[in-house]
Phi, psi and omega in degrees: 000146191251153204286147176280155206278000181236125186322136209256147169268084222237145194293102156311116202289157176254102196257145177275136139334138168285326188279355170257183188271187186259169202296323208296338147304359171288153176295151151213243189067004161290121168356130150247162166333116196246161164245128181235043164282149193261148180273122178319128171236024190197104162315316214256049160240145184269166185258152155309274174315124187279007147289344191233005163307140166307119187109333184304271179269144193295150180065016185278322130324340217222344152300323167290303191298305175299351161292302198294291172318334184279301173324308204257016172287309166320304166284001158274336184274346176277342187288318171336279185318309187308313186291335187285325169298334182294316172284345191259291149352321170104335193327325185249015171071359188240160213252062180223140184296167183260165182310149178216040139083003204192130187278191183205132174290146179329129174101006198242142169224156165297288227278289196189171187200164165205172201175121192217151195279017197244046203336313187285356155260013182288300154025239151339304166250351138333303199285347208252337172257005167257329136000319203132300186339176182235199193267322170308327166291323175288318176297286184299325151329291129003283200275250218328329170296333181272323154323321158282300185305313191266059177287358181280341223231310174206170187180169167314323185272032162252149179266139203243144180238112216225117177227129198230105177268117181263140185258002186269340167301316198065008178255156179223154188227115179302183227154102177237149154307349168089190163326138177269144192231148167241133144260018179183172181295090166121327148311078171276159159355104133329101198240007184273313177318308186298315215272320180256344151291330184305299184353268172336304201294321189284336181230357181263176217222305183276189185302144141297348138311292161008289161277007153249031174272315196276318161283334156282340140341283193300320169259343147311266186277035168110136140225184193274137178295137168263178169291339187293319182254001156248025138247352153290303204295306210272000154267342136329302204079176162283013212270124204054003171262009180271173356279346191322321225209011182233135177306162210271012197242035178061333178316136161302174168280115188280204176302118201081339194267128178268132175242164194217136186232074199269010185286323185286311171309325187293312189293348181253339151307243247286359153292325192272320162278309202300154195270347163224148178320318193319308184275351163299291183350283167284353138302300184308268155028287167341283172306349187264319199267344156292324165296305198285351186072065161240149176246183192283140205275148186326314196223136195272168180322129196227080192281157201258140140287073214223177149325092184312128164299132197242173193184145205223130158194145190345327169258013183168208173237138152252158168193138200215170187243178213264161172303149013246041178281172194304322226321308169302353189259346184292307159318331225254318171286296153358295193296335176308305241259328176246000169276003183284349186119202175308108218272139163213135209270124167297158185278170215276129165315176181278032241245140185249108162324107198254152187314277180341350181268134212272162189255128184213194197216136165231181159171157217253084220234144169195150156245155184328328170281339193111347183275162185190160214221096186257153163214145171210140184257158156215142164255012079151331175261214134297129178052017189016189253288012185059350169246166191243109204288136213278347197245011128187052158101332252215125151264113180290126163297169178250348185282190208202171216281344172265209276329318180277357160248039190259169176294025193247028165230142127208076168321145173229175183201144174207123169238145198280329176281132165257006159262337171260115189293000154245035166283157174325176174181119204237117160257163204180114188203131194257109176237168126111045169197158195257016189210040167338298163336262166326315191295304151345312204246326169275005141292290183301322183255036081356285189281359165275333131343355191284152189277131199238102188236153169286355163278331139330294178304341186270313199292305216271322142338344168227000172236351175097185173324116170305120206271107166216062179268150193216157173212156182252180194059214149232049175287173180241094162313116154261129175228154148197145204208163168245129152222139226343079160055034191234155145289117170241130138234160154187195197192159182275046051290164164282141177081336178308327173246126174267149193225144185209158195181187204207000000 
């Protein structure tokens, strides 16, 4: 605010005396004295008033000085009010709740979340919801991002599988990657740029450049190998995988050692101007079928948007996505297990991690209203087909048309009421175990199993959904839910995924 153009008028302090007594004996409602000298903001300016020279009258110092403690007692408390005010008023620009007097255990946000086996893309997409973004923008984000760091695990040439709840609606809509298509025998189809731009145009909010700034960063100029892709690498070996992914002495790369793909950066620049996937596709495409000496196949990826499967069952809605994802056998066990009466979870099969178990990437997005964003990829083997295409960057998946109907996708949603669209709302999305299904359906009546007592309902208003998310095998679990307005996430192990939300 800029100082007024006429001098502010201020009460003349009445300084106590030691022999005298104090003013609060005085009566009151008595008048005090006014002034219209303007207030000294410099000892060391000189006065007008032959009364206010320095030296002139005794205690004349010690009257500036308690003006000036008066001043700046006054400007901390209006700065207070601004910063307490500020965030709800908008004044001050920052996209953070103002203090609400109460804290949150790790994993509780006002706003939004995310949860990735990746911290710099847990990131990536935080930063895309703080942005503005919705969940879908953080979630696709997310996933292009993982495209870089994690090539063992998902990458542009993986097929993606995807469910999406909107809260203002209560519907939710599945996201297939379409047909597995091949460009050579044991080479599948690069499907994610089509798969994840469709995503975006129908549900996302910022630009689609945007969501491709930061992983093209990360593969122009460097990210760090995490444990997850140095214990791929050093069980994998290097093999077709240098110089990308190798120390110049042929070793792979550990922990810390920065790597880099700008073949990959070229190919996510030029995703980001053309103006439809379609034509992204066939440039990447291009680029593919000339390193193999191929030629471009009749038909290109063709990804879905469609109506998830649903199931209505006493406690709620389900929704999962359609064959030939897990997604129908998962409803089939489901519908047994809760239309049976009180729901309980059978003890966890006897399931062995296997050559055979497809290697996948999951993740996780939810805000605060109940909309939420699951996705999970596979290039179905580690690093999937080991090769790397030289002109850009991209690991080719292995899968094949009995590969893509294997178990290893069925993202869930539960929302709990199916007429009401601000009932709770609970996610669940599953890698790394050869029976998704079983893990899956024993997760959700796990957390439904909980004992619901109204002194629960009162605890779990303030601390959320209990945390008794549980998997068999050896997968990796993500939930996440909107519960009294708040974003939770966490995961199976604890600590496994890193999260982050505003």
């Amino acid at each position: 605010m800029e100082p007024p153009a006429e001098p502010v008028l201020y009460q003349k302090l009445l300084l106590r005396e030691a022999s005298l007594e104090s003013e609060e004996d005085e009566e009151e409602g008595k008048e005090e004295e006014q002034t219209s000298e303007p207030l000294v903001l410099s000892p060391w300016r000189p006065q007008d008033s032959s009364g206010n020279r320095a030296g002139g009258l005794p205690g004349a110092w010690a009257r500036l000085a308690a003006a000036l403690l008066l001043l700046a007692v006054g400007c901390s408390m209006a700065v207070w009010q601004l910063q307490t005010r500020g965030s709800s008023t908008g004044s001050l620009g920052s996209g953070a709740p103002p203090p609400r007097g109460h804290s949150h255990r790790p994993g509780v946000y006002h706003h939004g979340a995310i949860i990735s086996p990746a911290a710099t893309c847990t990131h990536v997409g935080q930063e895309l919801l703080v942005a503005g973004g919705n969940v879908v923008d953080a979630g696709v984000g997310a996933a292009l991002c993982l495209a870089v760091v994690h090539p063992h695990a998902t990458g542009l040439g993986a097929t993606f599988w995807g469910l999406f709840h909107n809260s203002s609606s209560g519907n939710s809509t599945a996201l297939t990657s379409g047909p597995v298509r091949t460009l050579a025998p044991g080479l599948g189809l690069p499907t994610a740029l089509p798969t994840l731009h469709l995503l975006h145009t129908h549900f996302g909010r910022l630009p689609w450049p945007r969501l491709l700034e930061g992983p093209t960063m990360l593969a122009q100029k460097g990210f760090l190998v995490d444990a997850p892709l140095a214990r791929a690498l050093e069980t994998q070996g290097t093999k077709a995988l240098c110089p990308l992914l190798c120390q110049a002495n042929g070793t792979p790369l550990g922990p810390g050692a920065r790597a880099t793909n700008p073949k990959l950066a070229a190919v996510l620049r030029r995703a980001a101007i053309i103006p439809t996937p379609h034509l992204a596709g066939n440039a990447l495409l291009s680029l593919l079928v000339r390193d193999l000496g191929l030629e471009v196949p009749s038909a290109g990826p063709m990804p879905t948007l469609e109506p998830a499967l649903q199931l209505s069952v006493p406690q709620g809605i389900l929704f999962t996505t359609p064959s030939p994802s897990a997604g129908p056998e998962l409803l089939a066990l489901l519908e047994v297990a809760l239309h049976s009466g009180r729901p309980s979870p059978d003890p966890c099969p006897s399931l062995l991690q296997t050559a055979m178990t497809p290697t996948s990437s999951v993740l996780a997005t939810v805000d605060s209203n109940g909309s939420m964003l699951l996705l999970t990829s596979s290039l179905n083997s580690s690093f999937g087909s080991g090769h790397v295409s030289p002109s850009t960057g991209v690991l080719l998946s292995n899968l094949v048309a009995r590969s893509a109907t294997g178990t290893w996708a069925c993202p869930l949603i539960f929302r709990g009421s199916p007429d009401d669209t601000e009932a709770d709302v609970l996610g669940l999305v599953i890698s790394g175990t050869p029976e998704v299904t079983s893990a899956t359906s024993h997760a959700l009546l796990s957390h439904l199993a909980g004992p619901h007592s109204q002194a629960q309902h009162q605890h779990q208003a303030q601390e959320g959904p209990t945390e008794r998310p549980s998997t068999c095998g050896q997968g990796t679990l993500l939930q996440v839910a909107a519960h009294a307005e708040h974003a939770h996430v966490s995961s199976v192990p604890s600590g496994c995924c890193p999260f982050q939300g505003f």
